[in-house]
C-alpha positions as CSV (number, residue, x, y, z in Angstrom):
1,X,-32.6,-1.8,-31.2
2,X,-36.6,-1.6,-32.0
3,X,-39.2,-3.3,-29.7
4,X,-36.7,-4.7,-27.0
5,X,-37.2,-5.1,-23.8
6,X,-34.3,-4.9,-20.9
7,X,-34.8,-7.1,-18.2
8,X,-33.2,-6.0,-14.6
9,X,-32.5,-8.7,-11.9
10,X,-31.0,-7.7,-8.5
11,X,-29.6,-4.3,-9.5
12,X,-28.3,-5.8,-13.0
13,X,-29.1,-5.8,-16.6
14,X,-29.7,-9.6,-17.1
15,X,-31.5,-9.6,-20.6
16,X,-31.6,-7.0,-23.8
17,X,-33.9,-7.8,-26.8
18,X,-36.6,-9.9,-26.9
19,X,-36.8,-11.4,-23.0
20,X,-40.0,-13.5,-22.2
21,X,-39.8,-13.9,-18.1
22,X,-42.1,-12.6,-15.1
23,X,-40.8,-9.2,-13.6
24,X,-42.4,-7.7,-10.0
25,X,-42.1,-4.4,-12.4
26,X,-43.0,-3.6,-15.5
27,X,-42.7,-0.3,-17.6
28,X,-44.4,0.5,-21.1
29,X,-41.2,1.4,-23.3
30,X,-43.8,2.1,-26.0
31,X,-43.4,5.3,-27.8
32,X,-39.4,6.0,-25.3
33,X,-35.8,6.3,-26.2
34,X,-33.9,3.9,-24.0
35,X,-30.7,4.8,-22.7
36,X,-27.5,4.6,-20.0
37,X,-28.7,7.4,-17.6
38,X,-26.4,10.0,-17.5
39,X,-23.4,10.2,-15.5
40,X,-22.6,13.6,-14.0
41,X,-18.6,13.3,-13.3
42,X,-18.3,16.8,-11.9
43,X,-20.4,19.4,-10.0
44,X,-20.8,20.9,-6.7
45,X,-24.1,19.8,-6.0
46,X,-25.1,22.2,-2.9
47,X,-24.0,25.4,-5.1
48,X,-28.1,25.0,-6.4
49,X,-28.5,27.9,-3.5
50,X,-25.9,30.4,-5.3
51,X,-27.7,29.8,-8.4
52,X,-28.0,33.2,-10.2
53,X,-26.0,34.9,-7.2
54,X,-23.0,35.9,-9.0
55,X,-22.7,35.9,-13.0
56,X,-21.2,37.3,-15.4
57,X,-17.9,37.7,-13.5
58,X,-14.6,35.9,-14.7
59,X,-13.8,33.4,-12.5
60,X,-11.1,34.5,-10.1
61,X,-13.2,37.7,-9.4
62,X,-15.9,35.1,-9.5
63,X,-14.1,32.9,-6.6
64,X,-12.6,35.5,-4.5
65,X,-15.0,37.9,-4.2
66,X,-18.3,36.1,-4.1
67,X,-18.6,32.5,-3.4
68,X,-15.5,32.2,-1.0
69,X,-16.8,34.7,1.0
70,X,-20.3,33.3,1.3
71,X,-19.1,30.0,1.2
72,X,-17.3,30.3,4.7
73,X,-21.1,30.7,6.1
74,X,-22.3,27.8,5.0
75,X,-23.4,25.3,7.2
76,X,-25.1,21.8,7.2
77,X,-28.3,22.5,6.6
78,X,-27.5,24.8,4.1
79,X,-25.6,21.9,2.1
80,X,-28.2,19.9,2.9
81,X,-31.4,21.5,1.0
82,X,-28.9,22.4,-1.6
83,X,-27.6,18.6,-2.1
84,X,-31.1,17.6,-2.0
85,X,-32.7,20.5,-4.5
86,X,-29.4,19.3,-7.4
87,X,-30.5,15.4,-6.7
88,X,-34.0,16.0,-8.1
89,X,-32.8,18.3,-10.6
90,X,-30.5,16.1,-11.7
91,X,-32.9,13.0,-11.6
92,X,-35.6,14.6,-13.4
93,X,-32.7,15.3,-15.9
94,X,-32.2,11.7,-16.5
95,X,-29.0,11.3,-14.7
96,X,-28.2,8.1,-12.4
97,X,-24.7,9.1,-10.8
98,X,-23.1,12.4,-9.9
99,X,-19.4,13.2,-9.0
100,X,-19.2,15.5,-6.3
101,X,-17.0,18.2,-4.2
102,X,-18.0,20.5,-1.5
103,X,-18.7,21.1,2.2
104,X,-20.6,18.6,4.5
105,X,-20.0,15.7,1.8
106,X,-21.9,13.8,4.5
107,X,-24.9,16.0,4.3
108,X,-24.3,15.4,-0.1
109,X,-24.4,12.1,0.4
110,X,-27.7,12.0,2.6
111,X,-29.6,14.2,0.1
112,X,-28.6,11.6,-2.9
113,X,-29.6,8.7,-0.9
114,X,-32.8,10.2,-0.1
115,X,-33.7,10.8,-3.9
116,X,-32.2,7.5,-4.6
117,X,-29.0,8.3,-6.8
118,X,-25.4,7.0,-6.8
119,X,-22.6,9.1,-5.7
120,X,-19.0,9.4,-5.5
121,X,-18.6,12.5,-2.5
122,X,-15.3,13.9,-2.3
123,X,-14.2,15.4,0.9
124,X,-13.2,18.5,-0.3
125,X,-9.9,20.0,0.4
126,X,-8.0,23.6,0.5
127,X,-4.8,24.9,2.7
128,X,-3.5,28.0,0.5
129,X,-0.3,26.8,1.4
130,X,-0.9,27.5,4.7
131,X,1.3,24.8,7.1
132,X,-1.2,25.3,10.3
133,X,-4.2,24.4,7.3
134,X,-2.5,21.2,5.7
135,X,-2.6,18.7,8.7
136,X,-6.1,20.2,9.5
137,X,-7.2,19.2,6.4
138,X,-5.3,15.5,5.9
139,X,-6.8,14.8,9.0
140,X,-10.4,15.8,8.2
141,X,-10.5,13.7,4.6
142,X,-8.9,10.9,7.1
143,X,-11.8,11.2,9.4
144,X,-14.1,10.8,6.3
145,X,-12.4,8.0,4.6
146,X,-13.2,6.4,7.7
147,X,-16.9,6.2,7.5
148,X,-16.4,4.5,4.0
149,X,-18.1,1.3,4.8
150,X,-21.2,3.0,6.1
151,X,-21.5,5.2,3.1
152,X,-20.9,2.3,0.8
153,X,-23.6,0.5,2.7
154,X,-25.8,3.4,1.2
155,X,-24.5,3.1,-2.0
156,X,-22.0,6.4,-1.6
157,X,-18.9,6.1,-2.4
158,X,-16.0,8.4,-0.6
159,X,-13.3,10.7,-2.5
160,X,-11.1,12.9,-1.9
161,X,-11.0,16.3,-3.3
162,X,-7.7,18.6,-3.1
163,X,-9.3,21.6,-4.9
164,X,-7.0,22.7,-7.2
165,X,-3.1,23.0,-7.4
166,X,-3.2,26.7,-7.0
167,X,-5.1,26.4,-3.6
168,X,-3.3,23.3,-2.2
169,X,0.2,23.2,-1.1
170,X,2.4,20.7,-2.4
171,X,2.7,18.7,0.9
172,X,-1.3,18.4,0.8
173,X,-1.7,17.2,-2.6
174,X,1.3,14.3,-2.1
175,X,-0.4,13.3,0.4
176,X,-3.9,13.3,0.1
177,X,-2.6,11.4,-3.3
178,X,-1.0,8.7,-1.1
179,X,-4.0,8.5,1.1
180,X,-6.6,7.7,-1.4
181,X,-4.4,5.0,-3.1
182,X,-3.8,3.5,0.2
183,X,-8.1,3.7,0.5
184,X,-8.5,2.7,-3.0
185,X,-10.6,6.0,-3.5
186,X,-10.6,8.9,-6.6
187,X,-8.7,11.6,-6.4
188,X,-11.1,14.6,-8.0
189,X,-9.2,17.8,-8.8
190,X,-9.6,20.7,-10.7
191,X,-7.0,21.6,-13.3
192,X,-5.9,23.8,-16.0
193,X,-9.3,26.0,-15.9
194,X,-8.3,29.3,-17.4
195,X,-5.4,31.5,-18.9
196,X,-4.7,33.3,-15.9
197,X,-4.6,30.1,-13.4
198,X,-2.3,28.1,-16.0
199,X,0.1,31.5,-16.5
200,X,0.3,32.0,-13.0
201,X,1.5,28.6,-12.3
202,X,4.5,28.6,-14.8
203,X,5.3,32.0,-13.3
204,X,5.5,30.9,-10.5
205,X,6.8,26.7,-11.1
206,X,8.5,27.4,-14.2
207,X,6.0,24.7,-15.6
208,X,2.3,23.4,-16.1
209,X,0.0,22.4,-13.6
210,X,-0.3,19.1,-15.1
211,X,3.9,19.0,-15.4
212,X,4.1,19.7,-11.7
213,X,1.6,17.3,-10.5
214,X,3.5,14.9,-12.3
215,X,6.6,15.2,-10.8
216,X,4.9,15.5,-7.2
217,X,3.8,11.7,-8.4
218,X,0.2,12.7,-8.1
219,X,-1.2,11.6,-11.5
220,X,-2.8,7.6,-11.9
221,X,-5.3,6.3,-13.1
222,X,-7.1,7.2,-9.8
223,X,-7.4,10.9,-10.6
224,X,-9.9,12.5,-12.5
225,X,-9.2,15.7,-13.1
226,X,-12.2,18.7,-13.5
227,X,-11.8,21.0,-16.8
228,X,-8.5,20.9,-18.5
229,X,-8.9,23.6,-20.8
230,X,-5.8,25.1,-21.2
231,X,-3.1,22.1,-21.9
232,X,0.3,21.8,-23.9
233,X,0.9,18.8,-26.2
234,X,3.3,17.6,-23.2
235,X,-0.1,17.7,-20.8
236,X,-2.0,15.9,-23.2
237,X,0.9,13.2,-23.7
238,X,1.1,13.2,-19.7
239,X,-2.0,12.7,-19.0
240,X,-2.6,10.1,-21.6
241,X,0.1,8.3,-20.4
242,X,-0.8,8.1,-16.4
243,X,-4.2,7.1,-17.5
244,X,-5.9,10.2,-15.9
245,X,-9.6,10.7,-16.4
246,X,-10.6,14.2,-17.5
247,X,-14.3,16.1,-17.0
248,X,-15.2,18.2,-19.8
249,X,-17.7,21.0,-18.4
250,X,-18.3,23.2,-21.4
251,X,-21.1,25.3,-20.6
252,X,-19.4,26.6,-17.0
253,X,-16.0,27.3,-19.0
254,X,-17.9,29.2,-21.2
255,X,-20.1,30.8,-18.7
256,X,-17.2,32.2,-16.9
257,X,-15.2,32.7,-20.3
258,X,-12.5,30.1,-19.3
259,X,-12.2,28.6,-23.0
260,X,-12.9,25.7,-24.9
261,X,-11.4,22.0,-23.9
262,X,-9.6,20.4,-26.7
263,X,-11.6,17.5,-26.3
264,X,-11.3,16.2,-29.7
265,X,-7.1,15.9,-28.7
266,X,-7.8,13.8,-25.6
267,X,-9.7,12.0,-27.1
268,X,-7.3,11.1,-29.6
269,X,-4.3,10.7,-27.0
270,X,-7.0,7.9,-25.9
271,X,-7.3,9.9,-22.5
272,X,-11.0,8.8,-21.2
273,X,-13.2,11.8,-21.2
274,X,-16.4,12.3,-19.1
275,X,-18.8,15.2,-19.1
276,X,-19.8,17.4,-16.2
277,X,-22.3,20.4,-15.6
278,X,-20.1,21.9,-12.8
279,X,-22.1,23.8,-10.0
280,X,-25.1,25.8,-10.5
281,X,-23.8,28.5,-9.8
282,X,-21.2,28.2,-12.5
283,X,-23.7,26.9,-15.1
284,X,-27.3,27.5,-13.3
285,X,-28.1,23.9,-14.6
286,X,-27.7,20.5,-14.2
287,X,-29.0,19.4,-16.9
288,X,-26.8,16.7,-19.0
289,X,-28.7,17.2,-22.1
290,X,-27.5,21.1,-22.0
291,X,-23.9,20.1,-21.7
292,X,-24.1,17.0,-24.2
293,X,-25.3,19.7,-27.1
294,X,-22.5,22.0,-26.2
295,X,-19.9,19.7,-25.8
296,X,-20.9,18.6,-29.4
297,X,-21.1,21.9,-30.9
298,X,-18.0,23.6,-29.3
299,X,-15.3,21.3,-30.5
300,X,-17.1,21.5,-34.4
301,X,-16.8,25.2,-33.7
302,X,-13.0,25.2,-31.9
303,X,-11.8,23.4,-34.8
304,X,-13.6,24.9,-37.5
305,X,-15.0,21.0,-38.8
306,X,-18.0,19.6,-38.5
307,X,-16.9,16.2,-38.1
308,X,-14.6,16.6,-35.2
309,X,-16.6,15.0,-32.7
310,X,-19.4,12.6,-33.2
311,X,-23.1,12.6,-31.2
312,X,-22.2,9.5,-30.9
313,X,-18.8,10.1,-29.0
314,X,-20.6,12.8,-26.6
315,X,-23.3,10.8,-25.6
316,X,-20.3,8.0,-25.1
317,X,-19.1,10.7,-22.7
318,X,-21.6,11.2,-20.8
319,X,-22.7,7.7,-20.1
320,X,-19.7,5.7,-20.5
321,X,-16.7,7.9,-19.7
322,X,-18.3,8.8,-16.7
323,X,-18.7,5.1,-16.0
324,X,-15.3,4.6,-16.8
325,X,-14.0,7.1,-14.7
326,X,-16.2,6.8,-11.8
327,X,-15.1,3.2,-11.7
328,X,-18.7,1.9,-12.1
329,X,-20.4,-1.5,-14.2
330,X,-22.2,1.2,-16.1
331,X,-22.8,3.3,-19.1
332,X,-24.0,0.4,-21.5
333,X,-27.4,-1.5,-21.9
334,X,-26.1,-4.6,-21.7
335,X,-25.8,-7.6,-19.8
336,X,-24.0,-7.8,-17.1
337,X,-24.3,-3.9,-16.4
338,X,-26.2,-2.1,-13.6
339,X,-29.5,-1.6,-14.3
340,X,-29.3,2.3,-14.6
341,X,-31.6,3.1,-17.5
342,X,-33.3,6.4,-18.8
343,X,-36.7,6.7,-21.0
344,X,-36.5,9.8,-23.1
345,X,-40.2,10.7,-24.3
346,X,-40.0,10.7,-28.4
347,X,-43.6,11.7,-28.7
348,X,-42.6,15.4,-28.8
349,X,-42.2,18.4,-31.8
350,X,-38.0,18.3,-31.4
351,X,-37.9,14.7,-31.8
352,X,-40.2,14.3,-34.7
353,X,-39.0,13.4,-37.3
354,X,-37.0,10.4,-36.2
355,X,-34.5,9.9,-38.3
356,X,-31.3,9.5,-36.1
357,X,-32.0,9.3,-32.5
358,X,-28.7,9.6,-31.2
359,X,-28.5,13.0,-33.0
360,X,-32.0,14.1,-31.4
361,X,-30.5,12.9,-28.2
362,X,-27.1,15.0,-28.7
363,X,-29.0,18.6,-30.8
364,X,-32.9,18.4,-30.6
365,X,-33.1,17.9,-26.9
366,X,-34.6,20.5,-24.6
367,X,-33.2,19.8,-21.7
368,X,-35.0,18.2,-19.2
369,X,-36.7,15.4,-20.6
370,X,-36.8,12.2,-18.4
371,X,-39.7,10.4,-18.7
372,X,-38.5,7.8,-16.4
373,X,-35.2,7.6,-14.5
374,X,-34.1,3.6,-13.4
375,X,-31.5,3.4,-10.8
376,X,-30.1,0.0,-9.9
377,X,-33.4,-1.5,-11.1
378,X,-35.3,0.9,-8.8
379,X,-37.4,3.6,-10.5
380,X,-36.7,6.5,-9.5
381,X,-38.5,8.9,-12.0
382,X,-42.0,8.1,-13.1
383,X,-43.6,10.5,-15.5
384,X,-41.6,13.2,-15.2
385,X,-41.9,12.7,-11.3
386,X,-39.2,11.9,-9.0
387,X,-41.4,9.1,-6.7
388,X,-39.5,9.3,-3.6
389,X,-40.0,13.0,-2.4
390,X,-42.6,15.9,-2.5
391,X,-40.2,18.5,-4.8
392,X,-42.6,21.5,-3.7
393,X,-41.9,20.8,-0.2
394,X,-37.7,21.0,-0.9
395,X,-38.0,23.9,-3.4
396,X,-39.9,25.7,-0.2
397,X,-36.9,24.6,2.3
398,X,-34.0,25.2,-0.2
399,X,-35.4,28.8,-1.7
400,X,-35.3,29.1,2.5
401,X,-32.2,28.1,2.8
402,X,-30.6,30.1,0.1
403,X,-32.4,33.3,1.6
404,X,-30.7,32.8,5.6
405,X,-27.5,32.1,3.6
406,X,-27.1,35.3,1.8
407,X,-28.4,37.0,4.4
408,X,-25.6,35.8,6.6
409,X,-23.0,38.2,4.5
């Protein structure tokens, strides 16, 4: 829509078009894309200090031999600078809301609040089917579930996060199922990642990851579930039918060689697909706009058509399925939704000439090209410039950070 304006009252979009009304606020649109900010639905938000520290490596190699190990140094302060390092990156890259899992996710949600994002902050969770791990760990997410109202207050809001079925024992996953129903929290999980994980599994189960979680009574509408690039018919079916949300991260799978999501099948199945860089250590990004071109251009590629998936459907994914599985009023500019809003800066060689600007959006962008970032009504980004913080100062204390962390091998 040309020469609109959007109107936000309290936190919500209460007028789109032509709106004639006072405002404490106002921004010259004039020569700016409008759009729902982006909706990161998965990443690790503190891996910004392993960024770089361990490519090229397939992923279990990846895992076992270089972030686990350095991971188990980490401390709060480390999570900290990293938290607070991916929240500007992420806001400079026009995105509103992030969905993440790690350490500390008190220390995640601190950073966010700082920049002025939205989060949903799983507590992370692993027991490598070890019994003396499981109630260790049920009792730590229970312990964070409990500060729920004060991190809502903030505009946080809890998960939980059983890593992975090949990392969680069976008892951990039933039940940290059953406890975020009973908290009416998501359930973020990775599944289905590579060849060798899903292989493993039926070696070992006789049947997929998605099969077994199934029959443990796991999958819901609550869960949404990181990856899925290696699914049967039966898994798509499955998770189509228990409403599951899935995160497409298509530039980590690729980085560490994982595969290619059949996205354009979920989407099919009417499963609800989001997008998600993943950590930076898996991607060395955060930008949205990277992951929205790839996700476009690797299902044209896996299917051999150009017309498999539309710009319009990945930008769809990254606003609105990430709303829709983050369980937020956003994604849309439209009345009645939360005023999250991103300016995209049209006055630039990659953009010109204008004739579609959804498929600028989706194949000409560069990357990281907020002009100005809206959160809730607040602005956040101005110019290019996140408002609320001195980045040279955190890029100082992270680079720190990442230095007394790999020093501590």
């Amino acid at each position: 829509m040309k020469r609109s304006s959007i109107y936000i009252e309290d936190g919500v979009i209460a007028g789109v078009g032509k709106v004639e009304c006072e405002a404490e606020t106002v921004i010259d649109g004039a020569g700016k894309m409008a759009l729902p900010a982006f909706i990161n639905a998965h990443t690790h938000a503190a891996m910004t200090l392993l960024r770089g520290y361990a490519d090229d490596l397939p992923l279990k190699q990846w895992l076992e031999q270089k972030i686990w190990p350095l991971e188990r140094k980490l401390t709060e302060y480390h999570c900290y600078w990293g938290a607070l390092l991916a929240c500007i990156e992420m806001a400079k890259a026009g995105c509103s809301c992030f969905l993440d899992m790690y350490f500390y996710p008190e220390a995640t949600a601190e950073a966010a609040v700082k920049v002025g994002l939205k989060a949903v902050i799983s507590y992370g969770m692993f027991d490598f089917n070890d019994p003396s791990l499981t109630e260790q760990q049920l009792e730590g997410a229970r312990r964070f579930l409990g500060k729920a109202s004060e991190l809502r207050m903030k505009g946080v809001e809890p998960a939980l996060g059983p890593h992975a079925p090949y990392t969680c024992s069976d008892r951990l996953l039933m039940e940290a199922a059953e406890l975020a129903r009973r908290n009416r929290v998501l359930l973020h999980i990775h599944l289905a990642e590579t060849v060798e994980e899903v292989d493993e599994f039926k070696r070992r189960y006789g049947r997929t990851e998605i099969e077994h979680l199934d029959r443990l009574g796991v999958l819901g509408p609550d869960v949404v579930a990181a990856h899925c690039v290696h699914l049967s018919r039966r898994d798509v079916r499955l998770l189509a039918r228990r409403g599951v949300k899935v995160v497409h991260c298509p530039v980590s799978n690729l980085k560490l060689g994982s595969g290619i999501a059949p996205v354009t099948e979920l989407l099919k199945a009417k499963v609800t697909v989001a997008l998600g860089t993943d950590g930076a250590a898996s991607n060395n990004s955060l930008s949205m706009l990277g992951a929205i071109k790839l996700a476009a251009l690797l299902q044209k590629a896996l299917y051999r058509d150009p017309s498999a998936i539309s710009a319009q459907q990945v930008l769809d994914m990254a606003t609105l399925g990430g709303a829709l599985s983050l369980n937020l009023r956003s994604g849309k500019l439209a009345e009645g939704y939360r005023g999250d809003v991103v300016l995209l800066d049209l006055n630039r060689p990659s953009y010109t000439p204008l004739f579609s600007p959804t498929s600028h959006v989706v194949y000409a962008s560069e990357g990281t090209e907020a002009y100005t970032l809206v959160v809730d009504g607040r602005v956040i980004v101005s110019r290019g410039k996140v408002v609320s913080i001195d980045e040279r100062s955190v890029i100082r204390e992270a680079s720190r950070a990442a230095r007394d962390l790999v020093a501590r091998r």
